[in-house]
C-alpha positions as CSV (number, residue, x, y, z in Angstrom):
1,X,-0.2,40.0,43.1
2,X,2.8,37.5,42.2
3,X,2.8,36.0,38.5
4,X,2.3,32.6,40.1
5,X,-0.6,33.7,41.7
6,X,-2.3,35.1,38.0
7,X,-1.9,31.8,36.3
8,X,-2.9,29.7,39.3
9,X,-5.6,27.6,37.9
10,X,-8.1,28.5,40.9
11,X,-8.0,32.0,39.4
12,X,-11.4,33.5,37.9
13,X,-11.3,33.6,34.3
14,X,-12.3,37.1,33.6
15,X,-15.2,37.7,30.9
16,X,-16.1,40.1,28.8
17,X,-20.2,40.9,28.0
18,X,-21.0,42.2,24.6
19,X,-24.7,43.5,23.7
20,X,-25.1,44.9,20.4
21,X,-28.5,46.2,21.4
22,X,-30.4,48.7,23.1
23,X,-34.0,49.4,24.7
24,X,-35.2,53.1,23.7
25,X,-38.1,53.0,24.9
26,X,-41.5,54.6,23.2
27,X,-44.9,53.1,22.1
28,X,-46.3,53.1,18.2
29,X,-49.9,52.2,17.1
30,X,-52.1,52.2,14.0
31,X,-55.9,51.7,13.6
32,X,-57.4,50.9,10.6
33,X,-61.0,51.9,9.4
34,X,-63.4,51.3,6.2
35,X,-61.1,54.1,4.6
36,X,-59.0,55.3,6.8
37,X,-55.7,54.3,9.1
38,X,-54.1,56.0,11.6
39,X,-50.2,55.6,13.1
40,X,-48.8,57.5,15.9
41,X,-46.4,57.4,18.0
42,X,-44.1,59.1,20.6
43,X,-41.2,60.9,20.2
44,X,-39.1,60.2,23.7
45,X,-36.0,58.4,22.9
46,X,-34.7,57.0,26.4
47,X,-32.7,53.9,27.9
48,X,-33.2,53.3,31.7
49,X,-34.3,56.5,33.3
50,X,-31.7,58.8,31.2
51,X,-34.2,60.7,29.0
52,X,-31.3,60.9,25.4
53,X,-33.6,63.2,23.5
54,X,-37.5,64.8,23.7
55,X,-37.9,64.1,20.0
56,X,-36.7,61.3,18.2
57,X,-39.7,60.6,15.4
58,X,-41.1,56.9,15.4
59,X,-43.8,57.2,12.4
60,X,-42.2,57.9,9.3
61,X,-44.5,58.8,5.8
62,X,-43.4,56.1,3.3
63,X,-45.9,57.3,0.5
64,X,-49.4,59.1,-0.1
65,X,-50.6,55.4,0.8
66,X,-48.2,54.1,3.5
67,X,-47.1,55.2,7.2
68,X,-44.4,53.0,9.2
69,X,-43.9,53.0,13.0
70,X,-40.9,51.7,14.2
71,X,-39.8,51.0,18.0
72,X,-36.5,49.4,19.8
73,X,-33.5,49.8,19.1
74,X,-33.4,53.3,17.9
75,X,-30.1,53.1,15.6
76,X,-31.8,49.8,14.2
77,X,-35.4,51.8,13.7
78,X,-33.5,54.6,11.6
79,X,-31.2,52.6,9.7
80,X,-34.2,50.3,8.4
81,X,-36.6,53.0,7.4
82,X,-33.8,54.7,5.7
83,X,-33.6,51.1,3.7
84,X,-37.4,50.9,3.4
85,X,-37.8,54.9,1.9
86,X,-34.4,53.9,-0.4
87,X,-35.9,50.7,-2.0
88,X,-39.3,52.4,-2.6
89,X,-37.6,55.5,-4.6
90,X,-35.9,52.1,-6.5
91,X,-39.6,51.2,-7.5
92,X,-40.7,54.4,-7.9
93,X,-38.1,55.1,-10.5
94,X,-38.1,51.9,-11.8
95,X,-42.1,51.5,-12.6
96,X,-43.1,55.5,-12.9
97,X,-45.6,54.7,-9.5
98,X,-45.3,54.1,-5.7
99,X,-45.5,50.9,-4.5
100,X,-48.6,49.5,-3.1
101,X,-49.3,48.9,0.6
102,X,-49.5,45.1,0.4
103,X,-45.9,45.3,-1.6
104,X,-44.4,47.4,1.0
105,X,-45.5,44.8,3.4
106,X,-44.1,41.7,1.7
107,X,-40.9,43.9,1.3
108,X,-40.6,44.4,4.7
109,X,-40.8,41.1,5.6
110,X,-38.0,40.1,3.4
111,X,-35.9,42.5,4.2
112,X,-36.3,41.3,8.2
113,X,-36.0,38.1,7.4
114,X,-32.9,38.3,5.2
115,X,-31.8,39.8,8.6
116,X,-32.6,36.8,10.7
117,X,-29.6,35.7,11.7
118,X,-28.6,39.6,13.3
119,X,-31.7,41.1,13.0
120,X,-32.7,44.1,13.3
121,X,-34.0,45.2,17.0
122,X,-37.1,46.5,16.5
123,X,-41.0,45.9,15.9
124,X,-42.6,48.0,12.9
125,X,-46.2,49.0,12.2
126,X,-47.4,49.8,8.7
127,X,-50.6,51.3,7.8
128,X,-52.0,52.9,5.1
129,X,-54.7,52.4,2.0
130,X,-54.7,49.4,0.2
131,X,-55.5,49.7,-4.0
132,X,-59.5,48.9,-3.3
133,X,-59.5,52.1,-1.0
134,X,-60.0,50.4,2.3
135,X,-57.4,50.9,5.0
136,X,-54.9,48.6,6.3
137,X,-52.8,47.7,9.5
138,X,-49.5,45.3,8.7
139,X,-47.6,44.6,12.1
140,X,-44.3,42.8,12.5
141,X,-41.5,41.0,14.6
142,X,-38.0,41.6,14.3
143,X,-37.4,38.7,12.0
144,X,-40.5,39.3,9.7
145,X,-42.7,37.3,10.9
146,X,-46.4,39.3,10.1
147,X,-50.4,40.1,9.8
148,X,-52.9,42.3,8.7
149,X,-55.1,43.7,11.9
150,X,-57.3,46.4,12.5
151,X,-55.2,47.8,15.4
152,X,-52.3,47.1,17.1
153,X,-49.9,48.7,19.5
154,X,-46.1,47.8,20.5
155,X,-43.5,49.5,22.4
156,X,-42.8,50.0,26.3
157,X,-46.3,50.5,27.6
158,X,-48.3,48.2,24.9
159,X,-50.0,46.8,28.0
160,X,-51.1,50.1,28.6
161,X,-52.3,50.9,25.2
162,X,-53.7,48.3,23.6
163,X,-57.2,47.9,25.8
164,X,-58.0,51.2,24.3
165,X,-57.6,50.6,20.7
166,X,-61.5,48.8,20.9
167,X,-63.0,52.3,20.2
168,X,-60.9,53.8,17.1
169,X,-61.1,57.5,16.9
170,X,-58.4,60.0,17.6
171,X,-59.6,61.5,20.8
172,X,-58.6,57.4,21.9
173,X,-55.5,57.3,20.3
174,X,-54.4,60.6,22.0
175,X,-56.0,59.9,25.5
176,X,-54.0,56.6,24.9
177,X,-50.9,57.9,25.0
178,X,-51.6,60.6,27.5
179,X,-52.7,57.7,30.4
180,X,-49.3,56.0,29.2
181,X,-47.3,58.7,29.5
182,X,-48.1,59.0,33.9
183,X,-47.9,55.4,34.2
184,X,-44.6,54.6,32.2
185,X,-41.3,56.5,32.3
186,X,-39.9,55.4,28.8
187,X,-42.8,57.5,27.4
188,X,-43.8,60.9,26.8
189,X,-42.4,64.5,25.9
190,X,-44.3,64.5,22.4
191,X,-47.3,62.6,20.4
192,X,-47.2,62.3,16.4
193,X,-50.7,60.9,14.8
194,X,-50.4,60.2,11.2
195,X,-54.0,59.8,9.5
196,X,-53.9,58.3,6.1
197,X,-57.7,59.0,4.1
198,X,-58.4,57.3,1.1
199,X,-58.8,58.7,-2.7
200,X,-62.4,61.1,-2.2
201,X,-62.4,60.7,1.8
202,X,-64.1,63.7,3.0
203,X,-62.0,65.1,6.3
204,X,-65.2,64.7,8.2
205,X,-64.0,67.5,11.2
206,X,-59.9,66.6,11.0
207,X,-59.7,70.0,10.5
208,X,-60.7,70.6,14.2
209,X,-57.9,68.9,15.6
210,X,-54.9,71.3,16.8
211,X,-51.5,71.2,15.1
212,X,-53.0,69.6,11.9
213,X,-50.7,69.5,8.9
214,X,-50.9,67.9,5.2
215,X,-48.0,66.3,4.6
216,X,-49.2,64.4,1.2
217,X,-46.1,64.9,-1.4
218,X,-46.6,67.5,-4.5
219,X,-47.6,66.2,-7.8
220,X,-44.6,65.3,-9.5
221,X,-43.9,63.9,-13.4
222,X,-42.4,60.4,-13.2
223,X,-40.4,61.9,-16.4
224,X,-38.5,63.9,-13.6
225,X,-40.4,67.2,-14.0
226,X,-43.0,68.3,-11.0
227,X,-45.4,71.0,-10.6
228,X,-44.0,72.9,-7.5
229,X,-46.9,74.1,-4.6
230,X,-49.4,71.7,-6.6
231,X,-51.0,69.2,-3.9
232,X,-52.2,65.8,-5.2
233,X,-55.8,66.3,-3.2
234,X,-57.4,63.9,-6.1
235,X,-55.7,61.0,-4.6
236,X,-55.0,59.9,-0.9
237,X,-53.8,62.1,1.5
238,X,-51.8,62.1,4.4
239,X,-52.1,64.5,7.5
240,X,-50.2,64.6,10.7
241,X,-51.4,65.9,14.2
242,X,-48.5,66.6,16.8
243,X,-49.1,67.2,20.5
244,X,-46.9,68.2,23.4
245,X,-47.1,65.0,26.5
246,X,-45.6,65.2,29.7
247,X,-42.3,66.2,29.8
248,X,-41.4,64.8,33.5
């Protein structure tokens, strides 16, 4: 092609796209009861129908009290909560005690909406026990807009989920995410329940459920010092309950 023929003003201008963002796929929930809430989530981390990794974590334990779920963009998701755990050791140190749940969620919201302008892709779930013992669900938009609820679901097949959420036990939450997983491609592989009881909540047959795990944090001296193997069982407790899904 002759240089006359390049600048010719019937050329095309050519253009450049730019997206800073990405879809990963995955679905998060949270239910919360009298004393109780529970978050789970997937672990597929996918964009399109290229399957990136079998377990990427969505629900991440903030403190004995709180549980977030994050789902989007997955470099957003794992940025933020690594801002989220960073300013709650801030308070932690700062006070000599964790944060309370309704904090965490006024936090949260600032820290999206100081982010408003490039905010952060994704949509977070918080749940936990509030200080009067009764157990909370905090969901949010990308640029902090928020509410309490008893349940709520987000993520790729949120249509598919959310009907469910009417009856709150776990047997829901995992048959849930086992009806998603044949109906939608972007989820799947892995199932993570997180189930937050309050201070003197009895386990009331938890211990049934396969691949249950405490993960409540040791006692520890806000001077520094901790009491190693020592599990805080006087206070609230958090468990989690993983499950293989469909791996197709």
């Amino acid at each position: 092609m002759s240089p006359l023929a390049v600048m010719s003003p019937s050329a095309v201008p050519l253009t450049r796209n730019f997206n800073p963002y990405s879809e990963n796929g995955g679905t998060i929930l949270a239910i919360a009861g009298q004393d109780f809430a529970v978050v789970a989530g997937d672990t597929r981390q996918s964009e399109g129908y290229n399957i990136q990794t079998r377990y990427a974590p969505k629900v991440f334990r903030l403190t004995d009290k709180a549980v977030l779920a994050v789902n989007g963009f997955a470099a957003d998701g794992n940025m933020f909560v690594k801002k989220v755990k960073q300013r709650l050791e801030w308070y932690r140190h700062a006070h000599g005690k964790d944060m309370p749940l309704r904090a965490i969620a006024r936090m949260i919201q600032t820290m999206l909406y100081a982010k408003r302008f490039f905010p952060y892709y994704v949509y977070n779930i918080l749940g936990g026990i509030e200080e009067d013992g009764s157990g909370a669900v905090y969901s949010f938009d990308p640029v902090g807009s928020y509410e309490r609820e008893l349940c709520r679901a987000a993520g790729a097949a949120q249509s598919l989920v959310q009907p469910f959420l009417d009856n709150q036990v776990l047997s829901i939450v995992t048959d849930s995410f086992t009806s998603a997983t044949e109906r939608h491609i972007e989820v799947g592989d892995g199932l993570e329940i997180y189930v937050i009881l309050a201070k003197g909540k009895s386990l009331s047959g938890l211990e049934s459920f396969k691949g249950l795990s405490e993960v409540t944090s040791t006692v520890e001296d806000y001077d520094g010092s901790s009491s190693e193997g020592e599990v805080a069982h006087a206070g609230e407790r958090v468990f989690v309950i993983r499950r293989e899904l469909k791996k197709d």
